[in-house]
N, C-alpha and C positions, 0 to 999 in steps of 0.2 A: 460931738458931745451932746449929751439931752441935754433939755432946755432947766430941767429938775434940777440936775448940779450945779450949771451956770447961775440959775436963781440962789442958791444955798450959799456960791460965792468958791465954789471947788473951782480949781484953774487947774486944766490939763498938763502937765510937764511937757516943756520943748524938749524934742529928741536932742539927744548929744551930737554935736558937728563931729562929722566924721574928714578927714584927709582923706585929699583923691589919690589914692594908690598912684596914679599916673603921677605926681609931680614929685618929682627926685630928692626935691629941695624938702618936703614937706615928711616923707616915710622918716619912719622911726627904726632906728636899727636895730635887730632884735639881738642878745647880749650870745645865745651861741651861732648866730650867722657868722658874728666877726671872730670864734675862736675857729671855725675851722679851714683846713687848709689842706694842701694839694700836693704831687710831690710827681714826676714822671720819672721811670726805671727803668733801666735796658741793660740785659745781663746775656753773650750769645747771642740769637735770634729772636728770642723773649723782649717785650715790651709791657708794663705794667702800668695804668694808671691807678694814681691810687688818693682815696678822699680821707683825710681825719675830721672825724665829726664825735665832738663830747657826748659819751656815753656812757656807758656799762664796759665796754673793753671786747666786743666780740669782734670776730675776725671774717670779714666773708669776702670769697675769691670767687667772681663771678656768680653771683647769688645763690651760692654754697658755703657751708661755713668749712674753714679751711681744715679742720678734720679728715672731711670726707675728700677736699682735692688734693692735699697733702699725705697721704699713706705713712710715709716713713718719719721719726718722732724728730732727727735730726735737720728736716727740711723746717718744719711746724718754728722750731730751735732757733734759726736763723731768719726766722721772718718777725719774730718777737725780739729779738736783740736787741736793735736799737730802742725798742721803747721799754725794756729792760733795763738797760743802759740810763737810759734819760729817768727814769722811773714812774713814766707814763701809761704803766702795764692796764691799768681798770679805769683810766678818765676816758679815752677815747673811742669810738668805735671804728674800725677798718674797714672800707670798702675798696675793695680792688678789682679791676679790670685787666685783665691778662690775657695775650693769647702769643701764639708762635713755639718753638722751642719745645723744650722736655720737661719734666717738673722742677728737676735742678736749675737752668734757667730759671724758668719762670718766679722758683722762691727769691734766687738772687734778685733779681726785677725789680721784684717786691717789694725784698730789704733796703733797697734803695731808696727806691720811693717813698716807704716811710721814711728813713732815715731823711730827706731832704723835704717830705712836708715838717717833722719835726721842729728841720731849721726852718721854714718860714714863721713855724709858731712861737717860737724863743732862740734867740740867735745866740743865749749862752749857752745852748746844747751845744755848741760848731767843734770846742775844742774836743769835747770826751767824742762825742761821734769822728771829728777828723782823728783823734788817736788811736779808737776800734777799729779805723777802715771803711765805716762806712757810708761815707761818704763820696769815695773813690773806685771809681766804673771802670769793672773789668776787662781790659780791650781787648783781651783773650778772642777770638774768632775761628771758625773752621776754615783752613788754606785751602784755596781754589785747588782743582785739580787744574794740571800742565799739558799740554797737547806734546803725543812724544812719549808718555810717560802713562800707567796704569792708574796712578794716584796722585796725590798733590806728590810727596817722594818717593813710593815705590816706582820702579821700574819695571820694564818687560821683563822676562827671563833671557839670562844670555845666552846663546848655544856656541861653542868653540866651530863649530862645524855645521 
């Protein structure tokens, strides 16, 4: 500080103390870290991670927005249910991670995932989600094929002769 101010009697402001990011005990938690939450999906061979984070309500499927990886209007339909449902359609924003499987898998995945970050965020969603379904994993699976056999059930062709 010049010597001018100090004689005038102006006193510099101490800097504001800041917390050391590093001590656990001392960070402030910011009010949308603790709204969002998480939900893991498995629909087929499809696997889905998926984040809810307070937002605007957009939708994006491996940093695409679900538009473009969803083609058909009835996939987009079931990936929005549950936060239809809950009436969570424009608070949140959707990020999802997906791979495996075909698009129908994969939107089921999804469905899920949200539908069970949902429940981590208000656990009186559990009853309307457990009564739509979806909260309950498809165990649906492709049957191994059979050794002996063409397919999991077809067979060879028979010849009498």
């Amino acid at each position: 500080m010049p010597d001018f101010l100090e004689s005038a009697g102006v006193v510099e402001p101490e800097p504001p103390k800041t917390k050391s990011p590093q001590d656990p005990t001392e960070r402030e938690e910011h009010p949308a870290e603790m709204k969002a939450s998480a939900g893991t999906g498995r629909r087929k061979t499809s696997i889905a991670r998926v984040r809810l984070i307070p937002g605007t309500g957009t939708i994006t499927v491996n940093h695409t927005p679900y538009e473009q990886w969803f083609p058909r209007e009835s996939l987009r339909l079931s990936i929005r249910e549950p936060l239809l449902l809950t009436r969570q359609i424009g608070r949140y924003d959707v990020f999802a991670n997906v791979s495996g499987g075909g698009l129908s898998g994969q939107a089921g995945a999804i469905r899920l995932g949200i539908a069970r970050a949902l429940l981590q965020l208000d656990q009186t969603n559990r009853s309307g989600l457990r009564s739509g379904g979806f909260l309950t994993r498809d165990p649906r699976m492709k049957e191994r094929k059979k050794y002996g056999r063409k397919g999991a059930r077809k067979r060879f062709q028979w010849t009498k002769r």
